[in-house]
Structure formats: C-alpha cells, structure tokens
TORKOLVO-909105 format. One record per residue (C-alpha): residue number from 1; residue in one letter; x, y, z. Coordinates in nm, 4 decimals, m for minus. Example, Ala and Ser with C-alpha at 12.3 -4.5 7.8 and 13.67 -1.06 7.14 Angstrom:
! residues 2
i/aa/east/north/up
1/A/1.2300/m0.4500/0.7800;
2/S/1.3670/m0.1060/0.7140;
! end
This chain:
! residues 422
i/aa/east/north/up
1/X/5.9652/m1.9467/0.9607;
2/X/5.9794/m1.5542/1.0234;
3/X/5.8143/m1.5244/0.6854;
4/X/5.5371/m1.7561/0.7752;
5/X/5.4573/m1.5682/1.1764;
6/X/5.4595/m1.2504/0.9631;
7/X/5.2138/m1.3859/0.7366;
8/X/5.0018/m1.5181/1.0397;
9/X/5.0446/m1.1669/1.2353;
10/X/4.8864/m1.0078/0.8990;
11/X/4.6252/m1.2864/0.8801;
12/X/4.5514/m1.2442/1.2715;
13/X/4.5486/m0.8283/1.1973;
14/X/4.3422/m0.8875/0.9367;
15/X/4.0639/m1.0760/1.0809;
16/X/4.0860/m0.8288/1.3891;
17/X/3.9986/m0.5155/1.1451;
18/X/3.7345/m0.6989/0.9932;
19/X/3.5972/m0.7865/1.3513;
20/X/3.6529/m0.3896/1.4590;
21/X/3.4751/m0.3231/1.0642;
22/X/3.1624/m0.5945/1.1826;
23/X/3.1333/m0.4258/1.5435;
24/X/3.1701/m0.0545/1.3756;
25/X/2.8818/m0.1529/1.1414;
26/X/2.6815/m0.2851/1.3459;
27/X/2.7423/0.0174/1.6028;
28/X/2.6238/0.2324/1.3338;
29/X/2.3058/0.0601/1.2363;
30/X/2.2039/0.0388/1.6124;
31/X/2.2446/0.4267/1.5906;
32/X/2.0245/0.4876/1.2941;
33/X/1.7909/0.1924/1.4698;
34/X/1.7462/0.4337/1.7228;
35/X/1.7203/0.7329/1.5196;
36/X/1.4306/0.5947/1.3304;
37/X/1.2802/0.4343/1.6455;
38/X/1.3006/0.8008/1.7559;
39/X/1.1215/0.9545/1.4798;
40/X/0.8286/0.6798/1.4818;
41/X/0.7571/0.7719/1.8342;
42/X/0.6906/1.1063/1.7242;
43/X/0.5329/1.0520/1.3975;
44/X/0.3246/0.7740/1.2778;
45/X/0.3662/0.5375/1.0259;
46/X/0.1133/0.5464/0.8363;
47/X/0.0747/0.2042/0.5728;
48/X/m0.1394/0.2820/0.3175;
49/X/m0.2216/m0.0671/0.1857;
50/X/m0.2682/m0.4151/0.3696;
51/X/m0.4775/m0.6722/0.2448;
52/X/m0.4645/m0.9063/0.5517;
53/X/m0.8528/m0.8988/0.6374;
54/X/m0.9300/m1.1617/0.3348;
55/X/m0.6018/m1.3143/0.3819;
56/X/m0.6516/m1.3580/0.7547;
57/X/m1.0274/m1.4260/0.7196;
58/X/m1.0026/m1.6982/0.4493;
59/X/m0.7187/m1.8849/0.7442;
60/X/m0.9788/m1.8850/1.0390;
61/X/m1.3195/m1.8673/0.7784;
62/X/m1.3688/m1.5677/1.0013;
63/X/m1.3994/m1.6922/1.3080;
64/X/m1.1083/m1.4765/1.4532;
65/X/m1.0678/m1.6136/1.8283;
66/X/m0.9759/m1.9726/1.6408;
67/X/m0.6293/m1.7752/1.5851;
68/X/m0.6202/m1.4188/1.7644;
69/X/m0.4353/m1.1523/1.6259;
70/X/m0.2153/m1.1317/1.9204;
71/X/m0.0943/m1.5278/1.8464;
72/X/0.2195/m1.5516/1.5900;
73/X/0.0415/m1.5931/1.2542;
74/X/0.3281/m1.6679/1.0548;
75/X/0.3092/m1.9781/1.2162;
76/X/m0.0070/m2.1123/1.0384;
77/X/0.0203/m2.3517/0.7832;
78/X/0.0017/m2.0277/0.5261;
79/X/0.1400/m1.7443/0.6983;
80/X/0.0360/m1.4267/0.7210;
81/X/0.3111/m1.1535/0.6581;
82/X/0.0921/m0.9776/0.9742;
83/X/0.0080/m0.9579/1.2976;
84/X/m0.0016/m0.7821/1.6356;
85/X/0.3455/m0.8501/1.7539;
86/X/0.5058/m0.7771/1.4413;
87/X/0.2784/m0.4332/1.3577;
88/X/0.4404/m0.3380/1.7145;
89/X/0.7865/m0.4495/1.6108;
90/X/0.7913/m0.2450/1.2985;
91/X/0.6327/0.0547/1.5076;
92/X/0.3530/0.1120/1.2554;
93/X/0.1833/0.3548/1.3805;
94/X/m0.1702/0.3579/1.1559;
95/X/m0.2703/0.0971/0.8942;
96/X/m0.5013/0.1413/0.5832;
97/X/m0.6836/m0.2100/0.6329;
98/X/m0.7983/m0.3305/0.2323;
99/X/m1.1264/m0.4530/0.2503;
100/X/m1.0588/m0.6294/m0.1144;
101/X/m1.2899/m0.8410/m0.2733;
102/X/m1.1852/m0.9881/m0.6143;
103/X/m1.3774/m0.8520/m0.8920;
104/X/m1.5210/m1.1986/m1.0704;
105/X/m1.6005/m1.0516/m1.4196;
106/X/m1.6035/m0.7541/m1.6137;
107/X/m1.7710/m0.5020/m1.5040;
108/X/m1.8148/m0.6608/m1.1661;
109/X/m2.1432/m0.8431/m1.0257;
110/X/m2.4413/m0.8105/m0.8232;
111/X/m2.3417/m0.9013/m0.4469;
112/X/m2.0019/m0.6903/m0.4406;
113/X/m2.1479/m0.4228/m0.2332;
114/X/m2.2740/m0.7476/0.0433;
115/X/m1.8942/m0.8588/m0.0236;
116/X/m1.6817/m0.5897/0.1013;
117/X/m1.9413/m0.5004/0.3878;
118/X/m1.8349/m0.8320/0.5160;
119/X/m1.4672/m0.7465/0.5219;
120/X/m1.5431/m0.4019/0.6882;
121/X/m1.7171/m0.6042/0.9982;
122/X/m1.4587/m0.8221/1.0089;
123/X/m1.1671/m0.4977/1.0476;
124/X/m1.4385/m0.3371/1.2905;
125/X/m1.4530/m0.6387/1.4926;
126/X/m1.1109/m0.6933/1.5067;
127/X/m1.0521/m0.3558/1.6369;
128/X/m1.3024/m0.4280/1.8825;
129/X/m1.1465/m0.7371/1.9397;
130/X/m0.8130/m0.5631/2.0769;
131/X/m0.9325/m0.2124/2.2020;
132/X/m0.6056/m0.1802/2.3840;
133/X/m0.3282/m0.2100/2.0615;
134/X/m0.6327/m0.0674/1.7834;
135/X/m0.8754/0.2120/1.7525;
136/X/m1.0665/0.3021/1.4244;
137/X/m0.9730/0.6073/1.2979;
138/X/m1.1755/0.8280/1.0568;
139/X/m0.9832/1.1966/0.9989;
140/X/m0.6111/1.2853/1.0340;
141/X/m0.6835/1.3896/1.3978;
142/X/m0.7866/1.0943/1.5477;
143/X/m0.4915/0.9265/1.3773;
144/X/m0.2444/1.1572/1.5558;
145/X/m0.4757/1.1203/1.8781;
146/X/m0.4506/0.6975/1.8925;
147/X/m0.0564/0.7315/1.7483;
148/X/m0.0010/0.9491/2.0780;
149/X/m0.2163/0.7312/2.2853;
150/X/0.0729/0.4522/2.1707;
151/X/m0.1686/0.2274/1.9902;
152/X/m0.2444/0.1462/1.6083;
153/X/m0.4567/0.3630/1.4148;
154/X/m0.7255/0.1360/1.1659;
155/X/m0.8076/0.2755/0.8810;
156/X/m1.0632/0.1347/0.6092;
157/X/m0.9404/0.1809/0.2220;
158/X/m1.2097/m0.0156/m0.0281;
159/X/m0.9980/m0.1823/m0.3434;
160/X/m1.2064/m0.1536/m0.6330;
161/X/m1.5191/0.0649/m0.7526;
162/X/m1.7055/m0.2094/m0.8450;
163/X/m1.7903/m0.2528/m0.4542;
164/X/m2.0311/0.0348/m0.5107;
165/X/m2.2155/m0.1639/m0.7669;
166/X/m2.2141/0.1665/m0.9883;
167/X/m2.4372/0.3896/m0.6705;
168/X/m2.3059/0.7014/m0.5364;
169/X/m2.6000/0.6176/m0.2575;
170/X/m2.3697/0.2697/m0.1957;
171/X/m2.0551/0.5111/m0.2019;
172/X/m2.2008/0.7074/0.0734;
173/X/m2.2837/0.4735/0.2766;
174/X/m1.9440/0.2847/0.2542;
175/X/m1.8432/0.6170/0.3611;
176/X/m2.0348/0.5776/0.6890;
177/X/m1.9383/0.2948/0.7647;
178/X/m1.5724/0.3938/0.8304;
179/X/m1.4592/0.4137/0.4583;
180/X/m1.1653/0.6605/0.3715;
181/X/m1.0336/0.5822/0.0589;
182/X/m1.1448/0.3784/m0.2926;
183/X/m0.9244/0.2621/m0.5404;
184/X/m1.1198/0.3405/m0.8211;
185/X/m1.0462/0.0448/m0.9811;
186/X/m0.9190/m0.3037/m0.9040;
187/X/m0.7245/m0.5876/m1.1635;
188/X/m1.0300/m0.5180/m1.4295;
189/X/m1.2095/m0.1978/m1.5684;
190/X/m1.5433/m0.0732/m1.4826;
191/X/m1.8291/0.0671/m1.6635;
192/X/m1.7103/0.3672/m1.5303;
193/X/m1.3491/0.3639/m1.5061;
194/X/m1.0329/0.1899/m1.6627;
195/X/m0.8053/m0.0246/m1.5079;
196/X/m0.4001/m0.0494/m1.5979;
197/X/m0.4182/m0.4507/m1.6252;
198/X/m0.7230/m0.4545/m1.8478;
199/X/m0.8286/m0.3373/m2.2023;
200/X/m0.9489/0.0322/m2.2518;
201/X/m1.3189/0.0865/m2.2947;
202/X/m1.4062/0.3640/m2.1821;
203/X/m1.0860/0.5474/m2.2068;
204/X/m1.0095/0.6865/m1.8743;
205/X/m1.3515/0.7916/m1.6168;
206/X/m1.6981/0.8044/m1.7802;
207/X/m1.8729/1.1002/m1.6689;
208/X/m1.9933/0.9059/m1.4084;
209/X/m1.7074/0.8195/m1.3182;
210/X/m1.5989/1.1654/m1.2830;
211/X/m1.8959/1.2150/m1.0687;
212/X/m1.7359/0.9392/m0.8109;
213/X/m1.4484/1.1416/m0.8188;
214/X/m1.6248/1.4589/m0.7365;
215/X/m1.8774/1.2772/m0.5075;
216/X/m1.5399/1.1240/m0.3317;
217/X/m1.4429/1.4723/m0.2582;
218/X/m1.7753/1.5861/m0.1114;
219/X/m1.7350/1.3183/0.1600;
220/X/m1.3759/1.3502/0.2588;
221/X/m1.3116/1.0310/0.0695;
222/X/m0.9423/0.9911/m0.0199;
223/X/m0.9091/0.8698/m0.4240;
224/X/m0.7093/0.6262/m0.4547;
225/X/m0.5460/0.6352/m0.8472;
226/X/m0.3077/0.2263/m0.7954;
227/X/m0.4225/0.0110/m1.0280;
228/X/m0.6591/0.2424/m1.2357;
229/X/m0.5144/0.3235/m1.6446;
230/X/m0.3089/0.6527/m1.6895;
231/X/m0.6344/0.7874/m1.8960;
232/X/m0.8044/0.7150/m1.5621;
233/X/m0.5243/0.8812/m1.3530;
234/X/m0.5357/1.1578/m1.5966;
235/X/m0.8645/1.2519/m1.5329;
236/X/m0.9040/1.1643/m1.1927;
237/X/m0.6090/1.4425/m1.1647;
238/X/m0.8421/1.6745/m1.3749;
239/X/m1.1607/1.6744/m1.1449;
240/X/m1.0468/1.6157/m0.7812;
241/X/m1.0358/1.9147/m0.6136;
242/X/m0.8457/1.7403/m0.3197;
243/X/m0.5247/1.6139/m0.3466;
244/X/m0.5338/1.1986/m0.4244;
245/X/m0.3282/0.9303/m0.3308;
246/X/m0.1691/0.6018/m0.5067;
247/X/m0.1795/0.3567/m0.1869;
248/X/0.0519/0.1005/m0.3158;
249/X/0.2214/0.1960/m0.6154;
250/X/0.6156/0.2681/m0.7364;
251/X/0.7560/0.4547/m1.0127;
252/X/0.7291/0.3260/m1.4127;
253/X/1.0688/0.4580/m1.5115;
254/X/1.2129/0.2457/m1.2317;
255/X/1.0016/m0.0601/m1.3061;
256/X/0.8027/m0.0720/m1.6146;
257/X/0.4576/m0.2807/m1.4673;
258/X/0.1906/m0.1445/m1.5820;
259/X/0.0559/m0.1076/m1.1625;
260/X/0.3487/0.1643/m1.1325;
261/X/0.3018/0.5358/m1.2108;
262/X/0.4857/0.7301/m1.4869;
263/X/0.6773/1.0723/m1.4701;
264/X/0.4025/1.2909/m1.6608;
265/X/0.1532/1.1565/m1.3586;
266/X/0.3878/1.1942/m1.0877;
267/X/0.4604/1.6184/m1.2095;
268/X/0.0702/1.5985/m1.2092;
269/X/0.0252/1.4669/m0.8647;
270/X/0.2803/1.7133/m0.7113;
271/X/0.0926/2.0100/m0.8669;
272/X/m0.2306/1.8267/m0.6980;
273/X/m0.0288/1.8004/m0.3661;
274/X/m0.0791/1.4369/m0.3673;
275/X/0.1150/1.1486/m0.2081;
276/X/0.2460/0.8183/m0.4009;
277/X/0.2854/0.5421/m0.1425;
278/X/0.5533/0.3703/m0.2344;
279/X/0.4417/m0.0618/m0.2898;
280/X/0.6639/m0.3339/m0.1736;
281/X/0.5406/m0.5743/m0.4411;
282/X/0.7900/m0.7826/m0.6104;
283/X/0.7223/m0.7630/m0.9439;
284/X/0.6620/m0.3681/m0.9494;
285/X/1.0626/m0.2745/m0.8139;
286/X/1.2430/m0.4715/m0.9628;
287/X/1.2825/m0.4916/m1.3552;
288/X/1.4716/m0.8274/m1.3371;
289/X/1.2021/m0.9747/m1.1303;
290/X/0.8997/m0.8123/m1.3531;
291/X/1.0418/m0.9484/m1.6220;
292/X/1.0778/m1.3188/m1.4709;
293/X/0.7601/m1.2975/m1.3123;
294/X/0.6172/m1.1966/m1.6770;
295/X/0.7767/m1.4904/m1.8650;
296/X/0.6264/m1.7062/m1.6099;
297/X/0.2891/m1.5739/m1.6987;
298/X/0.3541/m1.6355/m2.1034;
299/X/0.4429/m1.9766/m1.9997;
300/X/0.1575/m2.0799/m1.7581;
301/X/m0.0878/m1.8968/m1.9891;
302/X/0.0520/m2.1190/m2.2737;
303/X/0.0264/m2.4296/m2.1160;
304/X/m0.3814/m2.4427/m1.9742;
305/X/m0.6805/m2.2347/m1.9920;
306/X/m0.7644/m2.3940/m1.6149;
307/X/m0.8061/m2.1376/m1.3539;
308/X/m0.6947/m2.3956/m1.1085;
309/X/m0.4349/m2.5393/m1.2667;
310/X/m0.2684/m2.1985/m1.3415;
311/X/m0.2988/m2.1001/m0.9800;
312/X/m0.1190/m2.4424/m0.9053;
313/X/0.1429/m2.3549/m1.1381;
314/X/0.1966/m2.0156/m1.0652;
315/X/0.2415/m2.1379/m0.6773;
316/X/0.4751/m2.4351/m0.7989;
317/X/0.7164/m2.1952/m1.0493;
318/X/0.7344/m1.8785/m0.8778;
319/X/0.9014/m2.0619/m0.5972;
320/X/1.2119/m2.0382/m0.8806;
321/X/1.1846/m1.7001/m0.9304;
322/X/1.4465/m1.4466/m0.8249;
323/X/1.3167/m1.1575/m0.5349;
324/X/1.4091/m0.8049/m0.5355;
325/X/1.5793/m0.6209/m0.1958;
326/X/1.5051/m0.3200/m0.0035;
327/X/1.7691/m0.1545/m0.1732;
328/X/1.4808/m0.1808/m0.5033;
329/X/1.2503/m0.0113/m0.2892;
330/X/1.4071/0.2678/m0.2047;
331/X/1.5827/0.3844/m0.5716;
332/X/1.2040/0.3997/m0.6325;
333/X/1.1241/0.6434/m0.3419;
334/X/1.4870/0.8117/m0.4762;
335/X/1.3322/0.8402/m0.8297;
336/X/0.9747/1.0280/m0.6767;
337/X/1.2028/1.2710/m0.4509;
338/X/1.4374/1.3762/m0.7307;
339/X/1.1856/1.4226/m0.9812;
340/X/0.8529/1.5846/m0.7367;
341/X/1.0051/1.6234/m0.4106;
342/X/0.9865/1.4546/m0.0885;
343/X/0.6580/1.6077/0.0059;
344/X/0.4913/1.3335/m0.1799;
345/X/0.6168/1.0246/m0.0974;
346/X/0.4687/0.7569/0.1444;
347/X/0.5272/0.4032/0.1881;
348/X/0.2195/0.1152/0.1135;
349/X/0.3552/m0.2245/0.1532;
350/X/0.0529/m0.4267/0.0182;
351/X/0.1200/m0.6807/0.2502;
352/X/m0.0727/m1.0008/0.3054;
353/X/m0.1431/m0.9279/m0.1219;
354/X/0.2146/m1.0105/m0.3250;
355/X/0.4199/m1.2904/m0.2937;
356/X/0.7026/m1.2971/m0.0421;
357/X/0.8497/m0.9555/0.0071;
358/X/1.1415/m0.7612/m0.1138;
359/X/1.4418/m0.9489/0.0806;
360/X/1.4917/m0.6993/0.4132;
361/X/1.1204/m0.6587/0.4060;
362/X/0.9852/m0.9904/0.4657;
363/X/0.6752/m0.9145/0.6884;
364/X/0.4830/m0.5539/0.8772;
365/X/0.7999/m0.5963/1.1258;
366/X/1.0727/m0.4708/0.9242;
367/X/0.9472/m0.1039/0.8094;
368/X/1.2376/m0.0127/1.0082;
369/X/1.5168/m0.1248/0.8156;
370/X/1.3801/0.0619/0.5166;
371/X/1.4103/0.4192/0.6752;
372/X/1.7695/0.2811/0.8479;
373/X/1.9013/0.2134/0.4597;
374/X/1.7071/0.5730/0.3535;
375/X/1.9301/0.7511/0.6176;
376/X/2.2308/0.5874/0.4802;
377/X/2.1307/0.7869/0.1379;
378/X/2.1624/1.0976/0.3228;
379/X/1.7220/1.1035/0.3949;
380/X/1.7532/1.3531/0.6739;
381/X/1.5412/1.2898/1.0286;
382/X/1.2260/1.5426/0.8869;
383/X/1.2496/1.3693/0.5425;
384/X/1.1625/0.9930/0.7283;
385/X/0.9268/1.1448/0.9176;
386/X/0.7541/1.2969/0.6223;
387/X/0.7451/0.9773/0.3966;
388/X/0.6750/0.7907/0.7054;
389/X/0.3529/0.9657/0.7302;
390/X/0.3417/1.3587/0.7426;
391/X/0.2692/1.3159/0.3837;
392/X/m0.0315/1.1404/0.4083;
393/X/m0.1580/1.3468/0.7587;
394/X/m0.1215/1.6410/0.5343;
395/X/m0.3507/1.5002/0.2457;
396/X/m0.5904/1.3755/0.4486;
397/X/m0.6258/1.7238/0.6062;
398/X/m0.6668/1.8637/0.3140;
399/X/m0.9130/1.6545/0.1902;
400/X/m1.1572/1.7184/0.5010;
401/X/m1.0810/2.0652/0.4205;
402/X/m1.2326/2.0810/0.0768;
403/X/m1.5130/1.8115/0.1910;
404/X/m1.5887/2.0865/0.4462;
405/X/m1.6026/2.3778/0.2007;
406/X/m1.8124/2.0990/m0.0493;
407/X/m2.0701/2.0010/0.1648;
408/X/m2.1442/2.4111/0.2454;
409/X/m2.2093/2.4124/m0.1331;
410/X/m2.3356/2.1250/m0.2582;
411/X/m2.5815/1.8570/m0.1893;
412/X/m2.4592/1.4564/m0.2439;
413/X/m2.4557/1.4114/m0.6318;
414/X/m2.7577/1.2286/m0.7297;
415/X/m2.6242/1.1214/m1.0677;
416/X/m2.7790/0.7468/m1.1812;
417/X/m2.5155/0.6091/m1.4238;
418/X/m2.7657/0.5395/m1.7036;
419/X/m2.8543/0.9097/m1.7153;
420/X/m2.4951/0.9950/m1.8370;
421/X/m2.3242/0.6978/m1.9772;
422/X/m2.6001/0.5267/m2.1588;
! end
C-alpha cells in the first residue's frame, strides 16, 4: 500500500511538472508572440509573392462584391489561403500581389499582355474596394508611409516575361500601370530567357533579354530571378546594375527543386546586394516531400497524356502525400544567413499558388509563428525585422536610386527583338 501512494504521489508530481512545463511553454511563446508583434508594428512585413488575384478571381469570376475580401474566404467551397482578416492576423504589413497568367505554350501567345492587364484591374479595384485596410504602393516610401498609417501596402509583381509579348514599349507601360517587379520567366522559357522547369534554348538571356534586364533597371523595375534557369540567373546577375530579388524561392542545397537557388548564385546575389525571399512551397523545403511529390509526377505522367485527367489525379494522390513544417522553412533561411548573411533574406510565401502549406503555416495568418520559431534559433529582434522586410525596403531603394541616375543618362531602350536575336 505505501509503495503504491508513493507511486501515485510520483505519478501526481509528475503530471504537475508537466502542467508547470505546458504553462512555462506556453508563457514563453506568448513572450516571443509579443516580441514579434512588437517588431511588425515597427517594421513591415513585406510578402513578396501571393498569387490570390487569379485564385480569388476564378472563385467569384471576378465579380468581387459576390464574396468581399473582408468575408472569411476559407470558407468557400475552395478556399483561399487569404483574406482581409487573416492578412491582419498575421500583421502583414505590404503584399507583392502576382498578377500570374499561365503561359499556354512555348514561347507564350498573342493576348498575354490583355491577360495580366486584367489581373492588375482586378488588384487596383480591390484596393479601391477597401481604401481603409489597402493602399497601392509604388516606391519603398509609400510602403513605409501606408505601414505607419496601419494599413496594407499593395504591391503589383508580374509572373512571367511573356506578359510583355517580347515589347520593352509593353514593359513600360506595365510599369505605369503600378508594376514593380517581373519574374523574368514563368514554368516555360521564352524567346528571350530560360526557365528552370523547361529545356535550354537559348542558354540563359538573349541579348534581348539582357536589354529587359537593363530596361528593368531604367524604370525602377525590381527583377525578379524565381523560376528563371541558373544561365538566366547568371546573367541577369551580370547586367543589372540594381540589386534583384528571387520573390519566392529557397535554397538548392537544402532542397534540390530545380525552383530553388544554388550556393554559387546566392555568393552572387550578396555581392549584388540582393534579397532571396524565402518560398513556403511544399515541394521546394522539404527533400522528403520533393521527392514524393516527384514520384507522383513519374506516375501520373505514366499513366495519361490527358491534361484533365492528370489534373484530376494530381488533386486525388497528392491528398496522400506527406507536408513539410515550419521548422523546413526556416533551416532554409538558416542555410542563406550562414552562407551570405542576413542582409539578404526575405520571406515570399506564394500563397494562394502551392498546395496546402508547410504545417504551422497553413494560410497569410500565421507569418507570426515563423519569426516566434526564428527567435528560438537565437534570430535577434533587428535580424526579424530585417528578413521581415528591411531587406527588401533597402533593395527597392536602391533600385529607384540607380533608375534615377539611369533615366539622367539614358533614354527607354528601343531595342525590337528581331534586330538582335534573329
């Protein structure tokens, strides 16, 4: 009897440290909650890749009072992983809106350009739309003027050169119309340009291509190096004069997807005082789940040449597949600060674009749990407040910096593409 209540009196003490452990932990993480809450008031966090204007405009055939961005869209029969109330839970402070329009066919069609004007008016009128939470922004300042002003700084990144239709005219006006960065490419290569997922032809930028990048830099156009080829990266890194950007990429040594950005690159872009936003997508931070997600591919691929009946597939298998964690994400933002430094490190979800998210990072509402388990590393305040969007202030200042010193120089590049490349 005395041996069993001494057995119960450890059981009870046992259960009551593990309840003190619980309550500790949970003390803790309300701490770092608030220390990251904290920072984001200060600083904004800056997104550099959401694709929910196609997502949310193929869900309401864009006709956006039938669901308004204020309502809880993960409750439509396909959620989105955004809206209002969640941007606002996970404090983002200024989103690059993707205005992406699938490229049909190599090297892209007629009608692209008419394409991804239609997703810019739908992100300007949804900023209209909600003038008190959004406010397009088009330089660094006005995105540190709306953060302070405690609403969300828009932003309008194109993904995919082949919305210019091969015009630096096009490019310029895309510009106008609210336009800060291009990917150069998209899922398939250009005349111009190659991309990582498709064969080589022209073996990095034409020299038209290189006259994009140089034209980019003339405006104040950001260039955006995810999803282009590292020949493309390579040379991008050769001509810009500003500093570029990968808005939703991670690191190849981590994951080995093609989409992610290898070591050689990454010393490049810190000598070109460039920022990598670290991507969210499943299949680029985790190895295991590349891998899987690869397999599933060979299979599918094996089984039909349908287009339809792939996509039905795909949607049917990957429920199967495993999901990477938070903790993925952030060994690759480890990787990019041991090896370059956290100067050049920012976070792009691609959102509203991958499958469901990293576990921890489900939806736009949970940014905050990423810089709570970075802090747990040892990330200092200033180092969160850098990734979370210092980083990308400072590139986008000194971008309009060497646009400004451009433009005294040099008129817009009047290159045609069949004077160079033909």
């Amino acid at each position: 009897m005395r041996l069993a209540l001494t057995l119960t009196g450890l059981m009870l003490c046992s259960v009551a440290a593990l309840a003190d452990m619980a309550m500790a932990t949970s003390a803790d993480d309300a701490d770092l909650y608030a220390r990251v809450d904290a920072i984001l008031k200060n600083t904004p966090l800056i997104d550099g890749h959401n694709d929910l204007p196609a997502a949310y405009k193929s869900r309401v055939a864009g006709h956006l009072h039938q669901m308004p961005f204020t309502s809880d869209l993960s409750k439509l029969e396909k959620p989105t992983h955004t809206d209002l109330p969640r941007l606002r839970k996970g404090r983002v402070g200024g989103q690059f809106w993707s205005v992406w329009i699938p490229i049909r066919a190599y090297p892209g069609k007629d009608g692209d350009t008419s394409r991804v004007l239609d997703q810019i008016d739908l992100v300007h009128r949804l900023i209209e739309a909600h003038p008190g939470a959004l406010e397009l922004a088009l330089t660094s300042g006005d995105i540190k003027r709306i953060h302070s002003d405690g609403r969300i700084a828009s932003l309008i990144g194109i993904e995919g050169g082949h919305a210019i239709e091969n015009s630096l005219a096009t490019l310029r006006m895309l510009y106008k119309v609210g336009a800060r960065y291009m990917t150069l490419t998209h899922s398939q290569g250009l005349l111009w340009a190659d991309s990582a997922t498709d064969e080589e032809r022209v073996g990095g930028l034409s020299e038209f291509g290189k006259d994009v990048v140089r034209e980019m830099n003339r405006l104040g156009m950001l260039v955006d190096l995810s999803h282009v080829s590292v020949g493309t990266m390579n040379d991008a890194l050769d001509v810009s004069e500003a500093p570029v950007i990968f808005s939703h990429s991670s690191a190849f040594v981590v994951t080995a997807h093609k989409r992610n950005v290898p070591d050689d690159v990454l010393q490049r872009l810190k000598g070109n005082r460039g920022v990598a936003m670290v991507t969210f997508f499943p299949s680029f931070v985790s190895e295991t789940v590349r891998q899987a997600w690869a397999d599933l591919r060979e299979e599918v691929h094996a089984s039909t040449t349908d287009a339809d009946e792939r996509r039905r597939l795909y949607s049917e298998k990957s429920i199967n597949l495993p999901r990477p964690t938070l903790s993925d994400v952030a060994d690759h933002i480890d990787h990019i600060r041991n090896l370059i430094g956290i100067e050049h490190i920012g976070v792009g979800g691609d959102y509203d674009g991958m499958p469901p998210g990293p576990v921890g990072l489900e939806d736009v509402s949970t940014y905050p749990a990423l810089f709570v388990e970075l802090l747990k590393r040892g990330y200092t305040d200033v180092d969160i407040a850098k990734i979370a969007g210092l980083n990308l202030l400072r590139v986008m200042a000194e971008t309009e910096d060497v646009a400004a010193r451009l433009q005294k120089i040099s008129p817009p590049i009047d290159t045609l593409i069949e004077e160079v490349d033909f």
